[in-house]
N, C-alpha and C positions, 0 to 999 in steps of 0.2 A: 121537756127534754131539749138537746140540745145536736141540732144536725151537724155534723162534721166530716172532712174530706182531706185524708192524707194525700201527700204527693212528695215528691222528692226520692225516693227510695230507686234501685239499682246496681247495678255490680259493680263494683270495683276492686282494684288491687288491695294488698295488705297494705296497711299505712298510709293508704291513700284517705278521704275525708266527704262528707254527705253533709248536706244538710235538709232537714226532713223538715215539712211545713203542716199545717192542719187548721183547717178555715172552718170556724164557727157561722156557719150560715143562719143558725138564730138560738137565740136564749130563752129561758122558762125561767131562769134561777137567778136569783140579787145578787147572791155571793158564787162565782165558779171558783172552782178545782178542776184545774186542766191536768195529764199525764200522759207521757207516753208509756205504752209498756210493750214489751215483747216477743213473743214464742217462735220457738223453734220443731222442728219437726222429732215430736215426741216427746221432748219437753212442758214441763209446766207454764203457765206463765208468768212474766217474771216483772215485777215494776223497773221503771228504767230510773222518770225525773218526775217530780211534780212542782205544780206552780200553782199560787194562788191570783185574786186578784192586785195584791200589792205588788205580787214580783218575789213572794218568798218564795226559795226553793229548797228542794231536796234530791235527790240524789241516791239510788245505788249506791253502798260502796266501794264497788269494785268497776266503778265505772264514772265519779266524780270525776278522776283528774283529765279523763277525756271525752268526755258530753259536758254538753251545756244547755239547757231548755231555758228559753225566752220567748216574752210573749210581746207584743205586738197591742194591746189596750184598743190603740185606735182602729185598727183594721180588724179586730179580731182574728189574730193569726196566730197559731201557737209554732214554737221552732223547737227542733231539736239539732242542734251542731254535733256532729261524732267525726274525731280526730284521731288520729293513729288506728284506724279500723282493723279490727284482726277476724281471721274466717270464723273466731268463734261469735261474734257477735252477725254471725248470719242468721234472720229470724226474718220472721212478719212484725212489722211494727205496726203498732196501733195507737193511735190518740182518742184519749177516752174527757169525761167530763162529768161535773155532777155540785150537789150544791156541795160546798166546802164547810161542812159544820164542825170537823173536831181538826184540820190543819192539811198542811201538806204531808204529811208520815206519817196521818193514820190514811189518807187518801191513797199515797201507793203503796201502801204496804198493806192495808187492812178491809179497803173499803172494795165494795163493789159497785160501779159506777152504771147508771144508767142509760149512760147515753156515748156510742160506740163509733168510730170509724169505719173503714170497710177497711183498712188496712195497707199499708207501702211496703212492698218487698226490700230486704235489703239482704247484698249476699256480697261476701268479701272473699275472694280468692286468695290464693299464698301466692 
């Protein structure tokens, strides 16, 4: 498995901008699949972005044109940048991890990842 530790999360205005980090403190696995995902209070949860270890990524759709998740190789860091923030994306974010065998969109969309964050609050006010 693979220990991980969000940080960066907090309140901000609407349109205002975060960026969310998550430190791989060690690996099991040759191949990762890193993700962030989301939930909100009462809510399902929800995948945001995933990244492989090349750097392919993917994306919500309704959230591509303002997140961007980058990763870091050498520090093992994973990023998630979120720009024009709106109150609806106030959630728990989570950075999850796991071997990467069938890609990035079966990983946030299908997969259940083994290896979990404790999670970064983020909450957007109007």
């Amino acid at each position: 498995q693979v220990q991980l530790v969000e940080s960066g999360g907090g309140s901000v205005q609407a349109g205002g901008s975060l960026r969310l980090s998550c430190v791989a403190a060690a690996y099991t696995y040759s191949s990762v699949c890193m993700a962030w995902f989301r939930q909100a209070p009462g809510k399902e949860r929800e995948g945001v972005a995933a990244i492989d270890s090349d750097g392919t990524a993917t994306y919500a759709d309704s959230l591509k044109d303002r997140f961007t998740i980058s990763k870091d190789n050498a520090k093992n860091v994973l990023y998630l940048q979120m720009d024009s923030l709106r109150p609806s994306d106030t959630a728990m974010y989570y950075c999850a991890a796991d071997e990467c065998s069938f890609g990035v969109g079966y990983f946030v969309n299908e997969a259940r990842p083994r290896s979990w964050g404790q999670g970064t609050q983020v909450t957007v006010s109007y």
